[in-house]
C-alpha positions, 0 to 999 in steps of 0.5 A: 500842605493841606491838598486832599485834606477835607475843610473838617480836617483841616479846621480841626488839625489847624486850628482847634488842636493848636488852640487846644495846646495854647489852652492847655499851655496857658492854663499850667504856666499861667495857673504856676505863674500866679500861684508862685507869685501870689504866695511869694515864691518867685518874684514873677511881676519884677523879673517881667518889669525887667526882662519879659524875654528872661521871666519864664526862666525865673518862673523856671527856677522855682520848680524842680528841674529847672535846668532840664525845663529851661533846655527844652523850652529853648529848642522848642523856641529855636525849634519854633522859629526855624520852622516858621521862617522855613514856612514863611520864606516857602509861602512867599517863594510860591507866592512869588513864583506861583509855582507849588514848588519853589526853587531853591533860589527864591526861598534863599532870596526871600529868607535873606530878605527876611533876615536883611531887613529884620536886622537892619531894624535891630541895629536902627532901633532895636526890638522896639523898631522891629515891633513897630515895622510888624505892626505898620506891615500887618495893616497891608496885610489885611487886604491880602487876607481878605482877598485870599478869603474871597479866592477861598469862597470863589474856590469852594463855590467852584468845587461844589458846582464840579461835585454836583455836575459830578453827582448829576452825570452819575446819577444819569448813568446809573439810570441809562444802566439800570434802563438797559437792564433786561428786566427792568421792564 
């Protein structure tokens, strides 16, 4: 995804402008959130005691156009969810594969996988089961990151000693050039 992209570029439109939206996001729905329930307007703290899934819809009701704000929350979501399993069955398709271009096969595989194991946990225990699962998985996961990171370093270690040997090579021709000229001497 971000091959050509240089490390800047790749910190700023991976991570800070993401961040930056999350901000943004939390410091208005955040800031309406206390607001409504400091002076009353909506009861935020019950609706979350109740439903956490259902308390920005509440949140919702009390601005105008709550409809059309409740519309377009929901396909954000659905919108959000399809593209993170899209890309999550396409990283683990290569992974598996280690081909850049995964078949369509595996990425099929993978996604059943996924949506196998995440509905065997919602009718084991419901959202809880599925909760605990991510949290148990994510402590193996940790070493994976950590070892992507050491790939990362040995990776850009690499990549600056080919730019150097690049450098020194031109830099020899770019005196060999200058040597053969007539007036140089």
């Amino acid at each position: 995804i971000s091959r050509g992209r240089t490390i800047r570029e790749f910190v700023v439109g991976g991570l800070l402008v993401p961040a930056l939206v999350a901000w943004i996001w939390f410091s208005i729905f955040g800031g309406t959130a206390l607001n409504l329930q400091i002076f009353g307007s909506a009861p935020l703290v019950e609706a979350v005691k109740a439903d956490v899934a259902t308390a920005l819809f509440v949140m919702y009701q009390s601005l105008p156009l709550s409809l059309l704000l409740s519309v377009v929350s929901t396909v954000l979501l659905v919108v959000f969810f399809i593209t993170s399993g899209d890309s999550g069955v396409f990283v683990l398709g290569m992974l598996s594969s280690g081909d850049l271009r995964p078949t369509q096969r595996s990425k099929m595989m993978w996604g059943g996988l996924i949506a196998g194991s995440a509905i065997a946990l919602l009718l084991a225990g419901g959202l809880k089961a599925l909760q605990s699962a991510a949290i148990t998985f994510s402590l193996p996961f940790t070493v994976v990151i950590a070892l992507m990171c050491w790939a990362l370093y040995r990776e850009l270690v690499v990549e600056v000693e080919n730019k150097d040997r690049a450098d020194r090579a031109l830099r020899r021709r770019l005196r060999a050039q200058i040597a053969a000229r007539p007036d140089a001497g």
